[in-house]
N, C-alpha and C positions, 0 to 999 in steps of 0.2 A: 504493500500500500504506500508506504513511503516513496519507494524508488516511483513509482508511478507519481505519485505527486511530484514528486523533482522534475518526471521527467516533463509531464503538461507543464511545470513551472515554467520552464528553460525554453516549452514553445511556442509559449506568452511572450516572456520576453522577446524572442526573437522577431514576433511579430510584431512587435510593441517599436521594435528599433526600426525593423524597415520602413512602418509604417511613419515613424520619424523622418529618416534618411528621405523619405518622398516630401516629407512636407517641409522641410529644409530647402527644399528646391523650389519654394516658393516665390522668389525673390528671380531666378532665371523665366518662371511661367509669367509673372507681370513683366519683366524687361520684355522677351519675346512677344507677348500682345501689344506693349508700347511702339513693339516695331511694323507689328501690324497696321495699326491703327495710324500710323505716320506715311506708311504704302500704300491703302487703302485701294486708292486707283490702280493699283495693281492687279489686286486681288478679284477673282474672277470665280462664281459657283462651278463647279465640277473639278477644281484644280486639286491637286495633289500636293504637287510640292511650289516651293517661291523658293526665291534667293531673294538674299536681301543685304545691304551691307553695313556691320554692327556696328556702331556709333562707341560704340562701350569697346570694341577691340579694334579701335585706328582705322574703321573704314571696312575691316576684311569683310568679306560674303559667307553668310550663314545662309544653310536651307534648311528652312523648316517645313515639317509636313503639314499638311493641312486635310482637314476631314472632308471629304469632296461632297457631304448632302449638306453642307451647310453653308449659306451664304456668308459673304467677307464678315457681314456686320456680325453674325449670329459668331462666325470662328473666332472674334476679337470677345466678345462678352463673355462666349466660355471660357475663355481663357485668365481676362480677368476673376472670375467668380470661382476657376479653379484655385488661382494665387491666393485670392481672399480667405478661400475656404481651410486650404493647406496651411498656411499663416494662423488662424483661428486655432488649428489644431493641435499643435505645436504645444502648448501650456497642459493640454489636458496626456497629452502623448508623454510629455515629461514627468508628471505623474503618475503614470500608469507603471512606468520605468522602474519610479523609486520604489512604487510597493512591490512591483515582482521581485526588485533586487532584492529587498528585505525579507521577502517571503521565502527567498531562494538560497538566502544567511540563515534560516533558520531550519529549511528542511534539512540542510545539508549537515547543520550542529544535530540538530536530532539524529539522523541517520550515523553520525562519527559515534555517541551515545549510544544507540539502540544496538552499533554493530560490534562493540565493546562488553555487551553484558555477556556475563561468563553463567548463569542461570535462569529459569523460567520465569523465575518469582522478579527479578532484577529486571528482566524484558519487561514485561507486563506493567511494572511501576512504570519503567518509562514513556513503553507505549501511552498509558494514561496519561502521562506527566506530558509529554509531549500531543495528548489528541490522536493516535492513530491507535485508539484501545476498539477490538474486533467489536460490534454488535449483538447483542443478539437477538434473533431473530423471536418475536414474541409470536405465539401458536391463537391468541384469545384475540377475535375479528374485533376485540371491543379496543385492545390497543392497537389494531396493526395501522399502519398510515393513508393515508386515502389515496384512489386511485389518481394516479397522475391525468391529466387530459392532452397528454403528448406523448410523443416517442421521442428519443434527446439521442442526438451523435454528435462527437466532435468529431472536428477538420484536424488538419497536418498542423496547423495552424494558431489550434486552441480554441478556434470558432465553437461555438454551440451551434445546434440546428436543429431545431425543434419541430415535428409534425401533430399537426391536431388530429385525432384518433377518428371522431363522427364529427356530423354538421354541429351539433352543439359546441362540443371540443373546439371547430375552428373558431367558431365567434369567438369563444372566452378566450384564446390564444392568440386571436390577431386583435378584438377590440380591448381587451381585459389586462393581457400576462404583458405582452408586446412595448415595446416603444417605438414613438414614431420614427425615432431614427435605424430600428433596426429595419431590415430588407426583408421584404415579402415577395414568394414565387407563389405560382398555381399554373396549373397545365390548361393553356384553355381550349376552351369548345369540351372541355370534358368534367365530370363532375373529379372530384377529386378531393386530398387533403391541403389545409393551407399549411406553406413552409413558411419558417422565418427564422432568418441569420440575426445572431446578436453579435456586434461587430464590439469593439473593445471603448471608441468613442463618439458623439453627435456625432462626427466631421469623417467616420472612415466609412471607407469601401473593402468590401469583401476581396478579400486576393483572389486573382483567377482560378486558383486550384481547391479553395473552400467554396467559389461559388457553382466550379464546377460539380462539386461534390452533393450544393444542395439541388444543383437541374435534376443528378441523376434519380436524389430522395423524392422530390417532387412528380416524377417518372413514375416510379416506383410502385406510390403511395396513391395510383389515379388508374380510373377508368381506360387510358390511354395506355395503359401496362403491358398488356396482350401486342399492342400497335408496335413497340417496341423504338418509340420516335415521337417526338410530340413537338409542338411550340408551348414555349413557358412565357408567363407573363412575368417582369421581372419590376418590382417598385420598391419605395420606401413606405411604411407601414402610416406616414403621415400624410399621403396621398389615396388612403381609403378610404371610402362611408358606408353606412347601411344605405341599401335602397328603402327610398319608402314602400311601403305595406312588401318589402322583397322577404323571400324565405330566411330560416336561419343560416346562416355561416354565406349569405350573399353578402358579395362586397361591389361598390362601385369604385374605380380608377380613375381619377382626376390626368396622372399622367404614369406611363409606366412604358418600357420596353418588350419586343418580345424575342428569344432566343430559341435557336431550335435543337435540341436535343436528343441524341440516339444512346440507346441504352447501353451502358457500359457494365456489366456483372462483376469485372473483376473489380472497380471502382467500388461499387455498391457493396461486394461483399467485406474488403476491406472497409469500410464505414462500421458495416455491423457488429465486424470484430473489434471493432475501439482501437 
């Protein structure tokens, strides 16, 4: 139990850092949108790439990519509002840091402790003493603990991803348990379970490899199962409402993405084995 918890610790933090490392780079995403916005007449919808020459390195020629469905003005705003947003995140990434570090000082003293005891009786104090004292399993339905309304996997990453079980489950999961900053999928045109990624702060995004992890749960967990391939609806959980008079666990999208997804077993079984 320990080493496990070391080891999710260690893959927090690492997430914790890249997720830093990107928002450090906030300061390059507004330079490069300032140089947008000064080209402008340049900039043309379906383009790919520009040159352009850096005012900040002596003139030389930088090329930057550009999103080709979006027009000049739309590719300058995302880009300040990425700067904006990575910038914002920064303070909260920073603390996220110090508590894993601490947390990761302390599993590690427990473990030097726990792997030191030379008897049963000596373990078991510490386990207590340190929190990773075993359970036990109570047999009387009057204390056991109440059914969860999810099924819960983590990513590579330390993401949580949580699926609602029935239509009641989803409501209480995406309007109830959820926050608006974490990310919400559903397989559409089919009925299915709502997923939702809890990311570590407001301002993050899922890493490609935990979000690909929740298309496949979202797959999985849907009418679309059999199809073996679906499109996923992909949003932030603050971009949902109840329809009026709609059924339970319906949600309405303000604004969302959609991603197409084919089934990956070997993906999906390593999920299930944690």
């Amino acid at each position: 139990m320990v080493q496990k918890h070391l080891k999710r610790s260690k893959k927090l933090q690492k997430n914790c850092q890249q997720q830093l490392e990107k928002c450090l780079q906030w300061q390059q995403a507004q330079h490069e949108a300032l140089l947008l916005q000064a080209h402008q007449h340049l900039l043309k919808k379906e383009m790919e790439h520009v040159a352009l020459a850096d005012w900040e390195n002596e003139g030389t020629e930088i090329i930057l990519k550009l999103n080709r469905e979006l027009t000049p003005r739309q590719e300058i705003e995302a880009r300040f509002r990425r700067a904006k947003k990575d910038k914002a995140g920064i303070p909260a990434l920073h603390r996220a840091l110090e508590r894993v570090a601490k947390t990761i000082q302390q599993i590690e003293r427990a473990l030097e402790c726990i792997e030191q005891a030379t008897d049963l009786k000596t373990l078991h104090k510490l386990q207590k003493e340190f929190g990773y004292e075993e359970k036990r399993v109570e047999s009387n339905a009057a204390t056991s603990p109440k059914k969860s309304c999810y099924h819960e996997f983590e990513t590579e990453a330390g993401l949580k991803i949580l699926v609602g079980k029935t239509a009641k489950d989803n409501e209480k999961l995406t309007f109830s348990l959820a926050r608006g900053s974490d990310w919400w999928l559903h397989v559409r045109d089919f009925a299915g379970s709502h997923v939702i990624i809890r990311c570590l702060t407001k301002t993050a995004v899922p890493d490609p490899e935990s979000l690909n992890d929740a298309l496949q749960v979202a797959l999985h967990y849907s009418k679309a199962k059999d199809k073996g391939e679906a499109d996923i609806c992909v949003t932030q959980c603050k971009h949902l409402t109840r329809p009026p008079r709609g059924k339970t666990g319906q949600v309405q999208l303000s604004k969302h993405k959609v991603m197409h997804v084919v089934e990956d077993r070997e993906r999906l079984e390593r999920l299930k084995r944690g």
